[in-house]
C-alpha positions as CSV (number, residue, x, y, z in Angstrom):
1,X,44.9,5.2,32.6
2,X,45.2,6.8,36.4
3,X,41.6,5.4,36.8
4,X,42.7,1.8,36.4
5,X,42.1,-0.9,38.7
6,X,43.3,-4.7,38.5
7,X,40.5,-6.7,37.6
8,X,39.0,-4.3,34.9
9,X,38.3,-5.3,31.6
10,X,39.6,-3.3,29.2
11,X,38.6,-5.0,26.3
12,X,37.1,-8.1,25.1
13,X,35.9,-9.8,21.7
14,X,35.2,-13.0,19.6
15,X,37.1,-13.8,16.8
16,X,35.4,-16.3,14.2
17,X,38.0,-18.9,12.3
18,X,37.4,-20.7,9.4
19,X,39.4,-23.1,7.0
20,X,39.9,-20.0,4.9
21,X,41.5,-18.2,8.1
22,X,43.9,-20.8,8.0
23,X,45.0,-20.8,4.4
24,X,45.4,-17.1,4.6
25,X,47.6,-17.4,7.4
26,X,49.3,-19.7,6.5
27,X,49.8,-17.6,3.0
28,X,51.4,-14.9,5.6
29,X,53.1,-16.4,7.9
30,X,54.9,-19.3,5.5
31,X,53.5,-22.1,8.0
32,X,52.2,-24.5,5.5
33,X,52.5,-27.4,7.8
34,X,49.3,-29.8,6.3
35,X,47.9,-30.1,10.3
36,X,46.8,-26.7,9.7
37,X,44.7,-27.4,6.2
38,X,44.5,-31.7,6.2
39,X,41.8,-33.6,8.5
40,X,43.5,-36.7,7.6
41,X,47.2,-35.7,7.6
42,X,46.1,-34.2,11.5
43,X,44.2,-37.7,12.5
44,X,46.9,-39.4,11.2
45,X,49.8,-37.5,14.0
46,X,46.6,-38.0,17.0
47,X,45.0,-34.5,16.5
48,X,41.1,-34.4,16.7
49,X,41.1,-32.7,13.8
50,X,42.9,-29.2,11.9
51,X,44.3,-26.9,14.2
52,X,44.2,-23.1,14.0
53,X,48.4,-22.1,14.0
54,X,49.4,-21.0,17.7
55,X,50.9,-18.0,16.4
56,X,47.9,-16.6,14.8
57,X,45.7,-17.9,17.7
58,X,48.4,-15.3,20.1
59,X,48.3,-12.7,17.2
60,X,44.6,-12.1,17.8
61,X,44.6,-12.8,21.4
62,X,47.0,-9.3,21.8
63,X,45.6,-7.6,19.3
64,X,42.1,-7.5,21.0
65,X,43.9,-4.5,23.7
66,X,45.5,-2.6,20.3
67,X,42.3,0.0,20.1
68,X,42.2,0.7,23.9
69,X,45.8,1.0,24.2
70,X,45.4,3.1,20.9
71,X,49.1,2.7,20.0
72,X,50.4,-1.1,19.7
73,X,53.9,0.6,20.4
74,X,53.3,0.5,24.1
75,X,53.1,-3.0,24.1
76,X,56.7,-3.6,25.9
77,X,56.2,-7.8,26.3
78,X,54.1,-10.4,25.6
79,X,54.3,-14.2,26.6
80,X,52.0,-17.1,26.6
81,X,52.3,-20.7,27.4
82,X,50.3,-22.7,24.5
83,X,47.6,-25.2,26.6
84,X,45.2,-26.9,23.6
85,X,45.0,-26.5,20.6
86,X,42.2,-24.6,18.3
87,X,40.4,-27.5,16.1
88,X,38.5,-25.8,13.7
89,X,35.8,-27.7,12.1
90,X,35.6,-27.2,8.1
91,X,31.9,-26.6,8.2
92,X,31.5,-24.4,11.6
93,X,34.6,-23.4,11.7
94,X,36.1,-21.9,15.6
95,X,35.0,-19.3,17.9
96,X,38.0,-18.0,19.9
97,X,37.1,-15.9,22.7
98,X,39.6,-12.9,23.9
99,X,38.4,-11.0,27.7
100,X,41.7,-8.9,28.8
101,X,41.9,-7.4,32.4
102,X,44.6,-5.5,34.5
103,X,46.7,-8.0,35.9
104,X,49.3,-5.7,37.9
105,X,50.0,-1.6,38.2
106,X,53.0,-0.1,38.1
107,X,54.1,3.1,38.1
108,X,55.7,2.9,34.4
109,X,53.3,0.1,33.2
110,X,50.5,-1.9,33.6
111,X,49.8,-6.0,33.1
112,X,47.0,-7.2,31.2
113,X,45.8,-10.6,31.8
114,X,44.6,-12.1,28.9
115,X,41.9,-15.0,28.9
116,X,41.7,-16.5,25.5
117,X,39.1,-19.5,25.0
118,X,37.9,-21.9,22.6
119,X,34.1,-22.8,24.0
120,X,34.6,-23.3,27.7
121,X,38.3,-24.6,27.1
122,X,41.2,-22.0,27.7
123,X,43.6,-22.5,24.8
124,X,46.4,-20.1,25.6
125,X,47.8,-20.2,29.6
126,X,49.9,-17.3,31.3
127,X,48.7,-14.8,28.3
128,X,50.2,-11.9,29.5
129,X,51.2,-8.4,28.1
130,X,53.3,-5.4,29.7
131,X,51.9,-2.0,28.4
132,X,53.7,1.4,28.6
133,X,51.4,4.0,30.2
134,X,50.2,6.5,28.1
């Protein structure tokens, strides 16, 4: 970690969502709210279409730094602000998009900046996590 500097990228990835994503998350987390599995129940509140649940869209977002940090103990905080949603389409589904750079370095921890995207729109604002160092 001594070889740090803000602006790296420590990790990155793209995680693939389908309809099936949803109702398995929904299965886990207990969130069966029907804008999460029903086009018209979602059209019907002014959504563009089924959304992916915010929790499991910031679930995948942090998890993409869990094999660098190798140890998702040193995770110490994590926050984000929730800007647009995840639609994803029932026949191409959603690409969300994680990039994660040092944000801040301190002598106990370090902050990673997480950039997490849906196409060219970022869907989770602030996304920010303090790791102990190693």
């Amino acid at each position: 970690m001594s070889d740090l500097n803000v602006g790296d990228v420590v990790a990155e990835r793209t995680v693939h969502l389908t309809r099936e994503s949803l109702v398995r998350y929904a299965g886990a987390s207990g969130d069966f709210n029907p804008i999460h599995y029903r086009d018209d129940v979602a059209q019907a509140v002014g959504l563009p279409g089924v959304l992916a649940h915010g929790m499991l869209t910031m679930g995948l977002a942090v998890e993409t730094i869990v094999p660098w940090l190798g140890d998702a103990g040193r995770i110490l905080e994590y926050g984000v602000r929730f800007t647009r949603p995840v639609v994803v389409d029932p026949d191409t589904g959603a690409d969300v998009s994680v990039t994660a750079k040092v944000g801040q370095i301190e002598d106990e921890t370090i902050r990673i900046d997480l950039t997490v995207a849906h196409g060219s729109t970022t869907v989770l604002g602030k996304a920010q996590v303090r790791v102990r160092v190693a």
